[in-house]
C-alpha positions as CSV (number, residue, x, y, z in Angstrom):
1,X,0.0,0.0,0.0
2,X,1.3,3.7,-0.4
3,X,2.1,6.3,2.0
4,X,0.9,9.5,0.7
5,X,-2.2,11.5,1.3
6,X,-3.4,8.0,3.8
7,X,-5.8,9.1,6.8
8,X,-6.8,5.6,7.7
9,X,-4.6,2.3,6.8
10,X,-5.7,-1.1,7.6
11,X,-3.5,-4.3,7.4
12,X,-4.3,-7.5,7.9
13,X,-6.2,-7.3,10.6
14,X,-8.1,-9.7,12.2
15,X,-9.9,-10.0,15.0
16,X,-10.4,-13.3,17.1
17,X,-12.6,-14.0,20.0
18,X,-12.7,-17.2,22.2
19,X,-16.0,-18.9,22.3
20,X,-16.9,-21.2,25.7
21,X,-19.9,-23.3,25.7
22,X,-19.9,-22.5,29.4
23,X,-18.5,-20.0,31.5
24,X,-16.6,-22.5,34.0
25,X,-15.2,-23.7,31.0
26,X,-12.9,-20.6,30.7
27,X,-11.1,-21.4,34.0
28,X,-10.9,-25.0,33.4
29,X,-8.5,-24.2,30.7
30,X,-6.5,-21.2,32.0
31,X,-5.9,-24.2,34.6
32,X,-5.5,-27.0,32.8
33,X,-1.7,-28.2,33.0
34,X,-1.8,-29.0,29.4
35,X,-3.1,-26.3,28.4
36,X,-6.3,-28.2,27.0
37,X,-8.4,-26.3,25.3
38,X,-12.3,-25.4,25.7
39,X,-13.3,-23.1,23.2
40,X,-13.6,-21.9,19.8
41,X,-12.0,-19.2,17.6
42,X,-14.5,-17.1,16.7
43,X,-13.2,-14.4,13.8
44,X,-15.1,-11.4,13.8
45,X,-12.6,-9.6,10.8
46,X,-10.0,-12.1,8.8
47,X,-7.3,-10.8,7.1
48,X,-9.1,-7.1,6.6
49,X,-6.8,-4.4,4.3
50,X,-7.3,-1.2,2.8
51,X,-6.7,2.4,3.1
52,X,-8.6,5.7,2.5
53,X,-7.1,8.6,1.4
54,X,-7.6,12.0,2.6
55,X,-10.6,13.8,2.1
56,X,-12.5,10.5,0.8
57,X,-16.0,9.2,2.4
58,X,-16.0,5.5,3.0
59,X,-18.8,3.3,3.4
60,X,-18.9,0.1,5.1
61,X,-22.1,-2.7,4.5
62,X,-22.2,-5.8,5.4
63,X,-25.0,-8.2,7.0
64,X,-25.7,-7.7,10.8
65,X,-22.6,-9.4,12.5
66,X,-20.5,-9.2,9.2
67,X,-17.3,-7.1,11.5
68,X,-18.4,-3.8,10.7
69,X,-18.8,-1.8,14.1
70,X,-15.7,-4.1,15.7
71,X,-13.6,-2.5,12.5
72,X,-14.5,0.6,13.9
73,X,-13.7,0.0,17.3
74,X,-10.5,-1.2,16.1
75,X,-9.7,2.1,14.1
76,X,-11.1,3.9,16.7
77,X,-8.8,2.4,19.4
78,X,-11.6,0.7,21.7
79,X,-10.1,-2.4,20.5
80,X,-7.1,-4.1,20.2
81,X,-6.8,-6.3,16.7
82,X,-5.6,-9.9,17.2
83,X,-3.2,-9.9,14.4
84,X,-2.7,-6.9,12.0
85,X,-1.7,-3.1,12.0
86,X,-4.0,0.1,11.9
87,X,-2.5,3.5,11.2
88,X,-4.4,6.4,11.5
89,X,-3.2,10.4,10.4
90,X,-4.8,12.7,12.2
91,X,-7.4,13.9,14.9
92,X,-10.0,11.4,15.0
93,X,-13.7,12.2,15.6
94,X,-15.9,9.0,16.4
95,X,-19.9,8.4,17.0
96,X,-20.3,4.8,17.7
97,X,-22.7,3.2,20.1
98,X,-25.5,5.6,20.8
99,X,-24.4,6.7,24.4
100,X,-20.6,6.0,24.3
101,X,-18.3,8.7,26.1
102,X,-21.5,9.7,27.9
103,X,-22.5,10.1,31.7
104,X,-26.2,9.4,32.4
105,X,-26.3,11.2,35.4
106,X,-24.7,14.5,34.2
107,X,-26.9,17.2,32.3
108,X,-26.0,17.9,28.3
109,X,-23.1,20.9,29.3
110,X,-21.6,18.4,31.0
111,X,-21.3,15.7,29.0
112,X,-20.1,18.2,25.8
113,X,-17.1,19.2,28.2
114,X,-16.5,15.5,29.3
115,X,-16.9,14.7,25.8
116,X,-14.0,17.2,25.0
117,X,-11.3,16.6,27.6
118,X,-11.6,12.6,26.1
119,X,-11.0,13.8,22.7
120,X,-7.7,16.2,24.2
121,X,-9.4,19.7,24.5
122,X,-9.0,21.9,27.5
123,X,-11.9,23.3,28.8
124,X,-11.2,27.2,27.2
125,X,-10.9,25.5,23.6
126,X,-14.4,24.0,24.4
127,X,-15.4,27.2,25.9
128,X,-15.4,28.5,22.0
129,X,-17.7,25.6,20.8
130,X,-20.2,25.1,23.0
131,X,-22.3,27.6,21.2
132,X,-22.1,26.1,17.6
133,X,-22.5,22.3,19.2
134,X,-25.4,23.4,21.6
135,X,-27.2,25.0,18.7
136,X,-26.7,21.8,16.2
137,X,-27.7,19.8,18.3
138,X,-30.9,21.8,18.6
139,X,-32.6,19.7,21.5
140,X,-33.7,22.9,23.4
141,X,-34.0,23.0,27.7
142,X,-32.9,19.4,27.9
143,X,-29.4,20.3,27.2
144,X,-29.5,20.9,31.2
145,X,-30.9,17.8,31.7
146,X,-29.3,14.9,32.8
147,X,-29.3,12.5,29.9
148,X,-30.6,9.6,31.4
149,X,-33.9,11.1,30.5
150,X,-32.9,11.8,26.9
151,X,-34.7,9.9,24.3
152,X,-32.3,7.8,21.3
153,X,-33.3,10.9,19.4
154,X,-31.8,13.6,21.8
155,X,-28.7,11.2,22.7
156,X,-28.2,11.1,18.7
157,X,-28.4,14.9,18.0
158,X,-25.8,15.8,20.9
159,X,-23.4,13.0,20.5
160,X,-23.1,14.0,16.5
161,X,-23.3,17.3,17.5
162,X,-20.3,17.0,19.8
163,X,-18.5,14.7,17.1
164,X,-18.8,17.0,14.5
165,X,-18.1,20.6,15.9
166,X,-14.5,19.7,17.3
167,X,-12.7,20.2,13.9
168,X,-11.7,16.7,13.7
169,X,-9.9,15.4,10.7
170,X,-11.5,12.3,10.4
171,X,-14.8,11.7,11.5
172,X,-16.1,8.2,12.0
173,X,-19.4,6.9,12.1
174,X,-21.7,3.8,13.0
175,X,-25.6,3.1,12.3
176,X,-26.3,5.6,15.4
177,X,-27.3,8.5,13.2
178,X,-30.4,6.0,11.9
179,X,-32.2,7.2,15.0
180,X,-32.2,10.6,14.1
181,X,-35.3,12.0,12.2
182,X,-35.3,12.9,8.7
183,X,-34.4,16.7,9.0
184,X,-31.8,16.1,11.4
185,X,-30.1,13.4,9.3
186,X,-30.3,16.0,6.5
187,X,-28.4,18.7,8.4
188,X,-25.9,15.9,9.1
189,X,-24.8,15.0,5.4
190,X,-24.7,18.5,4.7
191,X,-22.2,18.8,7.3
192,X,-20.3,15.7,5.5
193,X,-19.8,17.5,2.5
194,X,-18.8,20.5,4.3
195,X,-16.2,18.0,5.3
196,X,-15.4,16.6,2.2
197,X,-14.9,20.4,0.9
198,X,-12.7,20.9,3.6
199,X,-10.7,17.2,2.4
200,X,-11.3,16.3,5.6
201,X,-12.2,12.2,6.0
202,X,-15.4,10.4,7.3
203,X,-16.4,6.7,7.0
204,X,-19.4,5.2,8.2
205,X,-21.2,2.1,8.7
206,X,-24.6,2.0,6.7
207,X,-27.5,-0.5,6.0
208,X,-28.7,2.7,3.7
209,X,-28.0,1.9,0.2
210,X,-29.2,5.4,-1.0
211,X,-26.8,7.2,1.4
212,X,-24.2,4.8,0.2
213,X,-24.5,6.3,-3.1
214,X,-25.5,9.7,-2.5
215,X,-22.7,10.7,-0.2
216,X,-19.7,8.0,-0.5
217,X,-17.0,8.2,-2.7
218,X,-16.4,4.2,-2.2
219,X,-17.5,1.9,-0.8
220,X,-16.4,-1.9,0.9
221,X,-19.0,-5.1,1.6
222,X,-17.9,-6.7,4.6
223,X,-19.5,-10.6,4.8
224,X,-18.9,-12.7,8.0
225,X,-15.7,-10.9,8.8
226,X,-14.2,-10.5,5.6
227,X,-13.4,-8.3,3.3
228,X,-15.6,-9.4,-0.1
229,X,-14.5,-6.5,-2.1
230,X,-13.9,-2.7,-2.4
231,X,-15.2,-0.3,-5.4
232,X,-17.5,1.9,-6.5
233,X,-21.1,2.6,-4.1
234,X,-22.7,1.2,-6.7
235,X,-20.8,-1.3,-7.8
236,X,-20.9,-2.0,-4.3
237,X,-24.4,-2.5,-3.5
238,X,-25.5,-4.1,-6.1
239,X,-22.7,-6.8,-5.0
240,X,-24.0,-6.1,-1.5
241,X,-28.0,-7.3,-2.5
242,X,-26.1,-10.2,-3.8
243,X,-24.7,-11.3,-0.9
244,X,-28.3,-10.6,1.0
245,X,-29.8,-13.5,-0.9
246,X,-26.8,-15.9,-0.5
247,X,-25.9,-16.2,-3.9
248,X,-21.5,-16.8,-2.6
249,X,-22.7,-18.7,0.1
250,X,-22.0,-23.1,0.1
251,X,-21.0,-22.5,-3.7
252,X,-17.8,-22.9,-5.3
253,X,-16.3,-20.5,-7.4
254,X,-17.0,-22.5,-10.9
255,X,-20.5,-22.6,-9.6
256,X,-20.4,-18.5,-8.9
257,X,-18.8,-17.6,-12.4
258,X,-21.5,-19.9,-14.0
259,X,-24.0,-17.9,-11.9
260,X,-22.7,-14.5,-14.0
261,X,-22.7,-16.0,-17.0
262,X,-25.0,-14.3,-19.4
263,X,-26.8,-16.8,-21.5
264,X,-27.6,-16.6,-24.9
265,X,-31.5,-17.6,-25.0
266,X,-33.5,-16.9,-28.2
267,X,-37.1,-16.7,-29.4
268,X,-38.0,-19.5,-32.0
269,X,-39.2,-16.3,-34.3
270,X,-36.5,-14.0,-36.0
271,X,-37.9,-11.0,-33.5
272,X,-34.8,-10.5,-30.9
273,X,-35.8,-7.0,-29.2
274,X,-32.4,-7.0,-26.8
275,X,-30.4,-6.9,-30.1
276,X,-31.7,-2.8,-30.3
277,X,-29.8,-2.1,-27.2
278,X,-26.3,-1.7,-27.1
279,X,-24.5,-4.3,-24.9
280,X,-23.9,-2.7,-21.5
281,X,-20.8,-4.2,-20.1
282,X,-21.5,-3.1,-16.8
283,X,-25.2,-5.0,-16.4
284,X,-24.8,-7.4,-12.9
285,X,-26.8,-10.7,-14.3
286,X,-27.2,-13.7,-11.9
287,X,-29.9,-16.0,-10.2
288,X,-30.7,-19.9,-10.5
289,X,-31.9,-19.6,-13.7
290,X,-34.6,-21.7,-13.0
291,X,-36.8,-19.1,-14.3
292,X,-34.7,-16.8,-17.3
293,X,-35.3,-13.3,-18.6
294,X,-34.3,-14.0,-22.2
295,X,-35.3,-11.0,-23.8
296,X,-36.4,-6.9,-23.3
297,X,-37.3,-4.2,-24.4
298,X,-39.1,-0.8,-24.1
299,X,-42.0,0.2,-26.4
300,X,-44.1,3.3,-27.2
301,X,-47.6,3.6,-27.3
302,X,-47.7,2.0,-30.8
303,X,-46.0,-0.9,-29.5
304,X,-42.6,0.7,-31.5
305,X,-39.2,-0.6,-29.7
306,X,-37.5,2.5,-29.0
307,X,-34.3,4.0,-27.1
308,X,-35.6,7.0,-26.5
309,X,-38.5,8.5,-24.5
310,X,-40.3,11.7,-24.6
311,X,-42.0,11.9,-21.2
312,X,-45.5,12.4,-20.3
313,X,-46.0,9.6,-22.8
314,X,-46.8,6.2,-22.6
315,X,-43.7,3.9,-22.4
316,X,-44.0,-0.1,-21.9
317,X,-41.6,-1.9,-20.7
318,X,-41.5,-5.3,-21.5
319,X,-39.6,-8.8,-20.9
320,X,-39.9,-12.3,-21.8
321,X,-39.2,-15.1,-19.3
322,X,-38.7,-19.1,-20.0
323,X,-39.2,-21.5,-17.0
324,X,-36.7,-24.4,-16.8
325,X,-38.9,-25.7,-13.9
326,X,-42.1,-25.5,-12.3
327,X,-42.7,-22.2,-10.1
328,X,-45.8,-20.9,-8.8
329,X,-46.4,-17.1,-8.3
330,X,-43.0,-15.9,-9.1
331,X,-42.3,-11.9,-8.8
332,X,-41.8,-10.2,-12.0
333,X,-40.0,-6.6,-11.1
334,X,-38.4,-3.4,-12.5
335,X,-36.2,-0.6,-11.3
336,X,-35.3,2.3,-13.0
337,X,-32.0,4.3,-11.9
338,X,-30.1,7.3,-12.7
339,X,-26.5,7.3,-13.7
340,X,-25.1,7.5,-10.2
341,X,-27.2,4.7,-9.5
342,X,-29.7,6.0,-7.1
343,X,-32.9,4.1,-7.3
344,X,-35.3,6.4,-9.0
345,X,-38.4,4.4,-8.6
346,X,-39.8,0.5,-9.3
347,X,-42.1,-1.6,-9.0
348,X,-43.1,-5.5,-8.9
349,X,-45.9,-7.6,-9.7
350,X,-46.3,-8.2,-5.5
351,X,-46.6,-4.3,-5.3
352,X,-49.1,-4.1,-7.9
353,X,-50.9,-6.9,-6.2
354,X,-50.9,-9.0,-9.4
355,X,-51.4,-12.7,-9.3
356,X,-48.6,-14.4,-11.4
357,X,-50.2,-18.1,-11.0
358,X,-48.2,-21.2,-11.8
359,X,-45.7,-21.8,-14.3
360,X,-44.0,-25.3,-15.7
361,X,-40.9,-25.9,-17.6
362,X,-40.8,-25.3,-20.6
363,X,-43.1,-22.6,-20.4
364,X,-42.8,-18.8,-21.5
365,X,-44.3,-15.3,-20.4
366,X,-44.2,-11.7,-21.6
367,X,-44.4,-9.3,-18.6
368,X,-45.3,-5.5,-19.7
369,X,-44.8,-3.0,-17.1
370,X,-47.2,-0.1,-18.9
371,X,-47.0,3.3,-17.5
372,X,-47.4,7.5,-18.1
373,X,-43.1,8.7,-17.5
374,X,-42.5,11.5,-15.9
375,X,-39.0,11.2,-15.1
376,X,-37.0,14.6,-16.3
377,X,-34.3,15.0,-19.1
378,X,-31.4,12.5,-18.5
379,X,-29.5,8.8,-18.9
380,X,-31.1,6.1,-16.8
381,X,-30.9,2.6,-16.6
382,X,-33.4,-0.2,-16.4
383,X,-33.3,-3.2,-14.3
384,X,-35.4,-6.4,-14.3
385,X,-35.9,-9.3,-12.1
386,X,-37.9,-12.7,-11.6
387,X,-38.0,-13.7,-8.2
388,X,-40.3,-15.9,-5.5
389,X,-40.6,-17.6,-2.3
390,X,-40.3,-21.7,-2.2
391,X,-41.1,-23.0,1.5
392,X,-40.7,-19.3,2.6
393,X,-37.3,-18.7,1.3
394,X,-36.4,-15.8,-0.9
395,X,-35.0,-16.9,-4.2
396,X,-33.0,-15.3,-6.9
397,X,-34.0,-16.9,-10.4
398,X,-32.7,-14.3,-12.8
399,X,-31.7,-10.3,-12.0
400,X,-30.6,-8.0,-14.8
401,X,-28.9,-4.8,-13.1
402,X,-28.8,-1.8,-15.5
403,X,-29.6,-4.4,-18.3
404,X,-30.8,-1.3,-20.7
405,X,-29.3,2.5,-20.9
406,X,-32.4,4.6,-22.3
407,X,-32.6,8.5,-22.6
408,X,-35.8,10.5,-21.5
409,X,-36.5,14.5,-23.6
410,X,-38.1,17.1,-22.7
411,X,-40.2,20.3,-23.8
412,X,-39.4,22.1,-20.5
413,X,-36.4,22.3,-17.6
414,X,-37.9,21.3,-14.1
415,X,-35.5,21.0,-10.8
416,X,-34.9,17.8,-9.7
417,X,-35.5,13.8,-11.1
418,X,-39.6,14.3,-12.2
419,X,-42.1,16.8,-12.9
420,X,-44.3,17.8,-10.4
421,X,-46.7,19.0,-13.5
422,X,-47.8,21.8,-11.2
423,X,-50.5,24.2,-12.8
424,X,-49.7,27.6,-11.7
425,X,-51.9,30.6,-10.6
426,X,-51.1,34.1,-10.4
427,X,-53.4,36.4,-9.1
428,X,-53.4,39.9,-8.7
429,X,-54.8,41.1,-4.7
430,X,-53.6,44.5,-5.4
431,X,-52.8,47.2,-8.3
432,X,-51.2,50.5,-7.7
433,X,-51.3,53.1,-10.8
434,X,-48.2,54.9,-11.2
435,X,-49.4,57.0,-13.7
């Protein structure tokens, strides 16, 4: 790994915990003359590296109990890795357990300066921000309260205010700030790119795959303690909603590549509507393939393949799926996303509270998803996906991630991702005659 511009480097570190099936067990072998052992290694992170560069935001996902919050702690200092080194440049800011660093029985004043003599300030340096902290945090009279009586909102707001206001230049973050409501949260990542500006550091733990995109500049999917891979936010969750449906999990690796594999399925006519599209390299496609998505396309109201949409008309979009077994009431579903792939909206035949019936092999099924756009000028992608439950578990049978790039015109320039279609009154309450 280099050494320039690094705030954070992680290397090799792994973390190992001793498991006892009881608790006697623990002394049995701290006494045992030949030094028998009771318990198992546990390893919460195995063999974890990277490194993030100054004034980059990091995101960490994972399933729960995937090492996430202990490679915090680790960073952070609260614990010691087994095996590995950490190396971290500069004054580190942390938020992790929702109460951490914090007295119950003193009041919120008291806890910002306790708060701040922890992190290495003197009292007169945290003289000059108590103002700015007491008025993000924005909790009103309770800031004299002890906060024992705080609610997980109020603890939130403080401990982030506190975090945040102390000029740190890296600023480290778990799930805490979930708890938070919506316009607090808001003020928060505006403070992150204020950061960001500043090329100061943050990384966070997230189960958010929108904030993963919106505000990270990469991203790393943590899976039962190890490091599956590092890239992109998107890149990374879609690899993430991978993992969530244990498509890498009791397979081998032929069996995974064979997973990715796109397939070359045609219709027994000459009409191939995929071959319109341009091959996107980029398109994620995997699942059982018990059920397959052979072909796609979008139409216009005269049933016309096209590329290109004019919104506020009718668009269909359509794909054509071949069972290789018998399935009953599988989920057809579609996602549409911009270029930074932020899920714009989707849908699914469950949503729509459509009755998909039973399937057998060997049979095939055009699904048309028929709608009004009202998306705004731009590039987005289309995704598709057969799904289902068998004996209550969720299965993958084909996805198609960003399987189509399609372009949406307009007659007028709104803000944002749609149109409101807003009709607009003015009316006159008063007239004053200059003349």
């Amino acid at each position: 790994m280099g050494t320039d511009n690094v705030a954070i480097r992680v290397e090799n570190v792994t973390k190992i915990y001793k498991l006892y099936d009881k608790p006697v067990d623990r002394l049995k072998e701290s006494l045992h003359p030949f030094r028998k052992t009771y318990h198992q290694d546990f390893y919460a992170l195995n063999d974890v590296s990277f490194e993030v560069k100054n004034g980059e935001i990091l995101g960490l996902i994972g399933k729960n109990g995937s090492g996430k919050s202990t490679l915090l702690k680790i960073i952070t200092g609260i614990l010691q890795p087994t095996l590995g080194t950490v190396q971290v440049n500069g004054k580190v800011s942390a938020l992790l357990e929702l109460g951490a660093g914090f007295n119950p029985e003193m009041n919120g004043i008291e806890n910002i300066y306790l708060n701040g003599t922890i992190m290495g300030y003197t009292k007169e340096e945290m003289n000059g921000r108590l103002e700015e902290i007491i008025n993000f945090a924005d909790i009103g009279d309770f800031i004299y309260q002890p906060v024992k009586t705080y609610s997980s909102g109020m603890f939130a707001r403080l401990a982030f205010a506190v975090s945040i206001n102390v000029d740190p230049d890296i600023l480290i973050v778990d799930e805490a700030l979930a708890v938070g409501d919506a316009m607090f949260q808001l003020k928060c990542y505006r403070k992150f790119n204020e950061f960001r500006e500043q090329g100061k550091t943050i990384l966070f733990v997230t189960h958010s795959m929108d904030t993963l995109i919106r505000y990270c500049t990469s991203a790393i999917v943590l899976n039962e303690g190890v490091k599956i891979e590092e890239g992109s936010p998107k890149e990374m969750v879609d690899l993430y909603k991978r993992i969530t449906v244990n498509l890498f999990e009791g397979i081998d690796e032929k069996s995974r590549n064979e997973i990715s594999k796109p397939k070359n399925s045609l219709m027994e006519d000459d009409e191939v509507w995929k071959e319109l599209y341009e091959n996107n390299p980029q398109t994620l496609d995997y699942g059982t393939k018990e059920a397959e998505i052979f072909d796609y396309g979008i139409f216009d109201s005269a049933d016309r393949q096209v590329t290109d949409i004019c919104n506020y008309e009718y668009v269909s979009f359509k794909m054509k799926v071949r069972f290789h077994k018998d399935i009953t009431d599988p989920i057809f579903a579609l996602t549409i996303k911009d270029m930074k792939g932020y899920e714009i909206t989707g849908t699914n035949t469950m949503i729509e509270k459509v009755e998909t019936g039973t399937f057998y092999k060997g049979d095939e099924v055009t699904i048309s998803f028929n709608q009004i756009l009202r998306l705004n000028a731009g590039t987005y992608t289309l995704s598709l996906g057969c799904t289902g439950f068998s004996l209550e578990e969720f299965i993958v049978y084909h996805r198609l991630y960003d399987v189509i790039l399609f372009q949406v015109s307009t007659l007028k320039n709104t803000v944002g991702i749609f149109d409101m279609d807003s009709t607009v009154e003015v009316n006159r309450t008063k007239q004053v005659n200059l003349s």
